[in-house]
C-alpha positions in Angstrom: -15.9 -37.7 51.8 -12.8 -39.1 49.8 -10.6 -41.1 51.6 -6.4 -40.4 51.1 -5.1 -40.9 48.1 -4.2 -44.7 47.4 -2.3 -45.7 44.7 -3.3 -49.2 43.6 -4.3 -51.3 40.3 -7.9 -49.9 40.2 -7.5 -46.6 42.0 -7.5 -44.7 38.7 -10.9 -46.2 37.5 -12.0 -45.1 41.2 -11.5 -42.1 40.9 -12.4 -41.1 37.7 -16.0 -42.8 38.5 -16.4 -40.7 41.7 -15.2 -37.3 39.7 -18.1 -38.4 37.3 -20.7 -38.9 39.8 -20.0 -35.9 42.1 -20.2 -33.8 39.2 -23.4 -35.4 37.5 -24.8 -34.7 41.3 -24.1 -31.1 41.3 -25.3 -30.3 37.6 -28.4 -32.9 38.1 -26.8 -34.9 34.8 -25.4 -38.4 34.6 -22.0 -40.0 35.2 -22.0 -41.2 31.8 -21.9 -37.7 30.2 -18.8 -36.2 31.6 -15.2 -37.3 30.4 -12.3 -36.1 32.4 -9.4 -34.4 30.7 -5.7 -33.5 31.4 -6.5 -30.0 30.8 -9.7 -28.5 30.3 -8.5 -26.6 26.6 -7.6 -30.1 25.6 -11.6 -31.3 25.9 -12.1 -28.4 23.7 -9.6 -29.2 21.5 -11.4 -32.7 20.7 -15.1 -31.2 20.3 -13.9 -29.4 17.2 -11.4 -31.5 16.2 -14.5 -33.6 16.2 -16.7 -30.5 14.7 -13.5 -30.4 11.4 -14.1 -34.2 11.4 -17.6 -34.1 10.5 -18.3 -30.6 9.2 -15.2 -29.7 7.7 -13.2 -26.9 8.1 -15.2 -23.0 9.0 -15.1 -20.3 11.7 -16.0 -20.7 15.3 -17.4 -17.2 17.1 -16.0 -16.2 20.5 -14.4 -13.5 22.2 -11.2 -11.6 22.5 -11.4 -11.0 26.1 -10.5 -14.2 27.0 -7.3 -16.3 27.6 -5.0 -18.0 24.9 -5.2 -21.1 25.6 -9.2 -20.7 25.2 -8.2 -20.3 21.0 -5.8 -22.3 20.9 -8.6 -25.3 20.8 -10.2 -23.4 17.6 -6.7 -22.7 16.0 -5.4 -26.8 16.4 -9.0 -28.3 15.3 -8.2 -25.9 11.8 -10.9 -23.8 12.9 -11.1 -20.3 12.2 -11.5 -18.1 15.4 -13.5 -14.8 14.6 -14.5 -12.4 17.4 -17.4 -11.0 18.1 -18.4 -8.3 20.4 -19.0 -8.6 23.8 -21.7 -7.3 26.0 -20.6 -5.2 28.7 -23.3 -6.5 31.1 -22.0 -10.1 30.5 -18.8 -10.0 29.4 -19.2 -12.4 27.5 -20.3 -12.8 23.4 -23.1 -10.4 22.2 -25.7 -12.1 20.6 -26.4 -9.7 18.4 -22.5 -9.7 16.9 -22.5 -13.4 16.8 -25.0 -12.8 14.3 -23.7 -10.5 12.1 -20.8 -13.7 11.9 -22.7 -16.1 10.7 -22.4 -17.7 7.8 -23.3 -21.3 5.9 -19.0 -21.6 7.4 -20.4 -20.7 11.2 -19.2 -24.3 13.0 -19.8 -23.0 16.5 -20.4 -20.2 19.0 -18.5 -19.8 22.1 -20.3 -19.1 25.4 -17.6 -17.9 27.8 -19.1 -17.4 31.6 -16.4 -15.1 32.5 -15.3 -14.4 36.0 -18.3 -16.8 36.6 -21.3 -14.6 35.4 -24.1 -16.7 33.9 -27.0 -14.9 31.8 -29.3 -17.2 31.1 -31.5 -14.5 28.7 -28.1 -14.4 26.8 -27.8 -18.4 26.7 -31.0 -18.9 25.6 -30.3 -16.0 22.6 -27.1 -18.2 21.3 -29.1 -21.6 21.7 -31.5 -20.0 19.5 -28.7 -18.5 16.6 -26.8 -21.9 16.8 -30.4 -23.8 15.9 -31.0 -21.8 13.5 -27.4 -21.8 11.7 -26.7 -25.2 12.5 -23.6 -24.5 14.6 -22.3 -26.7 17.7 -22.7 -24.8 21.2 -20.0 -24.6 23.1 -20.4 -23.2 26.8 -17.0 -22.3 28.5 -17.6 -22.8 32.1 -14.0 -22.5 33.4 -15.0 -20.4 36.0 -17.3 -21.7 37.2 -17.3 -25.4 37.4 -20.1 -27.6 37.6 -21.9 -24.7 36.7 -24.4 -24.8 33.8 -26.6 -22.1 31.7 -30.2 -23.0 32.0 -33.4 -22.4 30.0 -36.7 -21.3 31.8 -37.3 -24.8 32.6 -34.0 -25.4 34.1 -33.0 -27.5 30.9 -29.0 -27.3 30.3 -28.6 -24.9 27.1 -25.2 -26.1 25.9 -24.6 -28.7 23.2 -21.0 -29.4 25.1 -20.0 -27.9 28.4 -16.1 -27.1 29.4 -15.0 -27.2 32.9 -11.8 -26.5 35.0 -10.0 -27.5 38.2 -6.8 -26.0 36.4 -4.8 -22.9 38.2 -6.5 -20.0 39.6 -9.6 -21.4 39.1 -12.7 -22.4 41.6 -11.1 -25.5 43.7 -7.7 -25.4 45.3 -6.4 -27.9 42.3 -4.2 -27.3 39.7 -4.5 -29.6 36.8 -7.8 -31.6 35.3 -11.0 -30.7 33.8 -13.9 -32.1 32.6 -16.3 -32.5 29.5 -20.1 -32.4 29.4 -21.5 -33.8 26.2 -25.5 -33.2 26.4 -27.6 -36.4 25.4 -29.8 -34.1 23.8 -27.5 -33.1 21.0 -29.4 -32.7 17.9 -26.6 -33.4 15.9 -26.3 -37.0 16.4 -23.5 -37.7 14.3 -21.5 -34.9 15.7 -22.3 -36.3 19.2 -21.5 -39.4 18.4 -18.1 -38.5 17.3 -17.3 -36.7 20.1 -17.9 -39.2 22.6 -15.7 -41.6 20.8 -13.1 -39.3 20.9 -13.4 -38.5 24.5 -13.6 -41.9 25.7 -10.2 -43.3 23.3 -7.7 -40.6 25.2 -4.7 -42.0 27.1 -3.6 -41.3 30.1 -1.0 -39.0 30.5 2.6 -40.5 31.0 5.5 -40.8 33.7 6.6 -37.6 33.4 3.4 -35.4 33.4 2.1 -37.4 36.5 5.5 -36.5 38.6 5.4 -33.0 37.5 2.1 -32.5 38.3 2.0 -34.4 41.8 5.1 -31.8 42.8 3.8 -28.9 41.4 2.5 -27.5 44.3 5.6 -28.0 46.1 7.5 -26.5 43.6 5.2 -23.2 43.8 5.5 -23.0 47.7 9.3 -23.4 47.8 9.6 -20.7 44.5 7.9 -18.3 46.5 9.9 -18.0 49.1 13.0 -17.7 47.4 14.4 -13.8 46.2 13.5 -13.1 42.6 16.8 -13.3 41.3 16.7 -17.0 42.5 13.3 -18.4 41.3 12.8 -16.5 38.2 16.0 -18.6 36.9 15.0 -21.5 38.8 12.0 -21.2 37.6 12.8 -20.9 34.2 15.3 -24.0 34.6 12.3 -26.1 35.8 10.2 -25.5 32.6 13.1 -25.7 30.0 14.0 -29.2 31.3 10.5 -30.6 31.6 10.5 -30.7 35.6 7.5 -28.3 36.1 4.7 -27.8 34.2 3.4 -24.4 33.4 0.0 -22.5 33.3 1.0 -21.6 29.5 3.6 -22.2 27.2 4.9 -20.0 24.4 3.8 -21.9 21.8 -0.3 -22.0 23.4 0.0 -17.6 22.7 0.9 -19.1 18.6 -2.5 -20.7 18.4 -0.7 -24.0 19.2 -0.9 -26.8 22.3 1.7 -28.7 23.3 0.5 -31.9 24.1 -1.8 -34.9 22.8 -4.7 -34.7 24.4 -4.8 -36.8 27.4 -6.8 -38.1 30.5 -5.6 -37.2 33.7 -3.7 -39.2 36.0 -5.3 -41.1 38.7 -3.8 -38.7 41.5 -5.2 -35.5 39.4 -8.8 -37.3 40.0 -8.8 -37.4 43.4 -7.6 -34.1 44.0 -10.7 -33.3 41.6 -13.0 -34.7 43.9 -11.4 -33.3 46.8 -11.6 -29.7 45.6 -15.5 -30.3 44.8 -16.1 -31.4 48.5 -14.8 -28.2 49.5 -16.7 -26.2 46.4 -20.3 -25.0 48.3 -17.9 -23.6 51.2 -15.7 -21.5 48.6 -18.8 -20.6 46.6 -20.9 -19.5 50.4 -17.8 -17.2 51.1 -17.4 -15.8 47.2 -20.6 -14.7 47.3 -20.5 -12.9 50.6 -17.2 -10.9 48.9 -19.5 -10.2 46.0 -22.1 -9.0 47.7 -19.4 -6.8 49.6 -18.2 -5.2 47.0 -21.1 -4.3 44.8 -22.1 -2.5 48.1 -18.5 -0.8 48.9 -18.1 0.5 45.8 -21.8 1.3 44.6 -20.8 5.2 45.6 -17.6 5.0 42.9 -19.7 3.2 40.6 -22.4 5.8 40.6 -20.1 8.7 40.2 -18.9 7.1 36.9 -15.4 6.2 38.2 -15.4 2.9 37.3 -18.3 0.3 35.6 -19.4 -3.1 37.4 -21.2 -5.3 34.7 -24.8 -5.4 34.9 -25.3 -9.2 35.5 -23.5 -9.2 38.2 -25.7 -9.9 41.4 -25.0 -10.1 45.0 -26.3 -13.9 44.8 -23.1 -15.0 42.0 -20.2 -16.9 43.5 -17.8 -15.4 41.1 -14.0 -16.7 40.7 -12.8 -13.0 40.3 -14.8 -9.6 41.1 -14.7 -7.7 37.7 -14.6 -3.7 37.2 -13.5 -1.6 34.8 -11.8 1.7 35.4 -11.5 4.5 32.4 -8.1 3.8 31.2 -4.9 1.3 31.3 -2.9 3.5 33.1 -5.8 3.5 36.2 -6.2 0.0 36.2 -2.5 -0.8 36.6 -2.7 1.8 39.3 -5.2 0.0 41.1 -3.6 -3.3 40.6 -0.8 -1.8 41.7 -1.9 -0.6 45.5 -4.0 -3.8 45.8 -1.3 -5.8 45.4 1.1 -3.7 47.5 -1.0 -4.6 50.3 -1.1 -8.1 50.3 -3.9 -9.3 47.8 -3.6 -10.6 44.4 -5.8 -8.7 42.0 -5.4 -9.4 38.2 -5.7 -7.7 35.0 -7.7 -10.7 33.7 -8.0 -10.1 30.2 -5.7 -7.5 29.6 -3.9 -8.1 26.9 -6.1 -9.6 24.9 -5.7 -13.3 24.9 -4.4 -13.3 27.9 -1.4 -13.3 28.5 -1.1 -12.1 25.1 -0.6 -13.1 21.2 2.6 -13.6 20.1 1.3 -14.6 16.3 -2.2 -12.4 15.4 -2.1 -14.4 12.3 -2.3 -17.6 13.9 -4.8 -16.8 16.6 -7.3 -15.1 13.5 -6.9 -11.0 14.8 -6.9 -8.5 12.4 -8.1 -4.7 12.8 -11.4 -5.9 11.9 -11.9 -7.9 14.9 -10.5 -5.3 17.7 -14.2 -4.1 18.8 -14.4 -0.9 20.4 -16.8 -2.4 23.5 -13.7 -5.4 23.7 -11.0 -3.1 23.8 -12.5 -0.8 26.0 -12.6 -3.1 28.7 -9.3 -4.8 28.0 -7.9 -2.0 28.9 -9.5 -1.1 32.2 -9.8 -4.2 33.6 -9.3 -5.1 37.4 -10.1 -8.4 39.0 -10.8 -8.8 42.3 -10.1 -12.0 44.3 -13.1 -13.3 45.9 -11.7 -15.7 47.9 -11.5 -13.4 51.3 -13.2 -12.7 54.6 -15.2 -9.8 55.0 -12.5 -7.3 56.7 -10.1 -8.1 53.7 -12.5 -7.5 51.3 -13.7 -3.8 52.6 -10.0 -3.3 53.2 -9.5 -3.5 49.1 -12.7 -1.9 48.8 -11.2 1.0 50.6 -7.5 0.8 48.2 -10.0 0.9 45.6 -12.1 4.2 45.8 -8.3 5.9 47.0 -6.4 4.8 44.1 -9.6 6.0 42.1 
């Protein structure tokens, strides 16, 4: 178990190593392979700045229903994002449509696990279009850290592997993230490049490490306060560089705001913390899974609402997803869930959550609002899975009335 945080000359190093480690344990990988970052988008952001390096500039497939700051990686490398559509059993890239997108340009595919649904049949049909066109894989495991798609032999799938402690996401953290570069790469030059990249980042400076050690402070104080006094505090906070947000204005342009950056010491050990604590949180997600695909199996078979496929009573999903007929249900259901106590998202509605504010910059045009992608933008509802039992029959229950 990790001791208190201590601040001294070689607590950084420390850390980092045992963030390594624990997650090399959990994913049966090595140490060596994972580099922490400040901020998971920013690992992204240097596996295809590193992909533009050595490949020049081309597209990179992935998915609208997904958050900004998950193109903004694509947008800053001066890679071109183009959607595909998504599976509704998966939410996640259809195979098929990442197809009909590539081209001798193709640079890589996205494989998002969202709300924490792995498919390994789906995996294993990108591994097999990105051999065959050449293109990086790039597995998005934000939620679901040190979580990996496998092949039939339990062999990782992903060229490079994303991961989160950021906000709202599987440990009780709020900043850090971490990159898994597979020594199996085929492209060796590529690989190459991206572990000299990863390993050259600094460390992010004075302010960042203050704003993020009070961060949490900040959050518990602002919401206790009246509206009308922390939205303007709030606000005053960001402006003046004394709290650091989820997502900035300029990360819905396609942009980021930062260098990218290792994480501070402190962010490292709260890493580690938050994975000593993951196989409790993942034990009682899946018990609230397993809940609610049997609460609401009655609504679902009356065709009042859709449950992805792949969704089993065994996955320890970050967020429960369903998807209800139209926009004006879903925020209905949001609405009630929320009026009693729980906070259930409309994770990914609007697209690029929490929407564009340049469809230029982020590469949508007409062409690339799917009808599968757009149907379930628009009736999405997620769940928090982080609940006892009673809670979660108690939403179960606001559910099927506001249905």
């Amino acid at each position: 178990m990790t001791q208190t945080y201590t601040n001294d000359q070689n607590a950084g190093a420390r850390y980092a190593r045992e963030l390594k480690e624990r997650l090399a344990q959990r994913t049966g990988t090595r140490a060596e392979e994972w580099f922490p970052v400040f901020k998971a988008r920013y690992g992204m952001r240097e596996v295809f700045d590193a992909v533009t390096t050595v490949h020049g500039r081309g597209n990179v497939v992935t998915q609208l229903f997904t958050c900004s700051t998950a193109i903004d990686p694509i947008t800053s490398a001066r890679l071109t994002p183009r959607y595909a559509e998504i599976d509704a059993d998966t939410v996640s890239v259809d195979p098929s449509a990442a197809r009909k997108l590539a081209s001798p340009d193709l640079r890589a595919v996205v494989m998002q696990h969202t709300f924490g649904i792995i498919d390994s049949a789906q995996a294993s049909r990108l591994r097999t279009l990105c051999d065959a066109t050449n293109a990086l894989l790039m597995e998005d495991s934000a939620h679901c850290v040190a979580r990996l798609a496998r092949d039939d032999e339990g062999r990782p799938l992903a060229d490079v592997s994303i991961h989160s402690f950021g906000i709202e996401k599987m440990t009780p953290t709020h900043f850090g993230g971490a990159v898994w570069v597979n020594p199996k790469m085929r492209d060796t030059k590529l690989r190459e490049r991206i572990l000299r990249a990863l390993s050259d980042l600094d460390v992010i400076g004075a302010r960042l490490k203050f704003v993020t050690r009070i961060y949490f402070t900040q959050n518990r104080i602002l919401a206790h306060l009246p509206s009308s006094v922390s939205r303007p505090l709030r606000h005053f906070f960001v402006q003046h560089g004394l709290m650091e947000p989820a997502i900035v204005p300029l990360e819905q342009k396609g942009g980021l705001p930062y260098a990218s950056l290792q994480p501070s010491e402190w962010i490292n050990h709260e890493a580690v913390k938050g994975l000593a604590g993951l196989d409790s949180s993942m034990t009682a997600r899946r018990n609230a899974v397993a809940l609610y695909l049997s609460e609401l199996a009655g609504v679902t078979d009356a065709g009042k609402l859709s449950i992805p496929s792949a969704v089993t009573a065994s996955d320890p999903l970050l967020r429960f997803p369903l998807f209800v007929r139209d926009e004006a249900t879903a925020q209905r259901v949001l609405a009630e869930v929320r009026k009693a106590g729980w906070f259930a998202e409309p994770w990914y509605r609007p697209a690029l959550f929490p929407g564009s504010l340049d469809d230029a910059a982020n590469g949508i045009d007409e062409a690339a609002k799917t009808p599968v992608s757009t149907r379930l933008i628009a009736g999405a509802v997620a769940l928090p899975t982080d609940l006892d039992t009673a809670a979660t029959k108690k939403i179960c229950q606001i559910v099927i009335r506001s249905l």
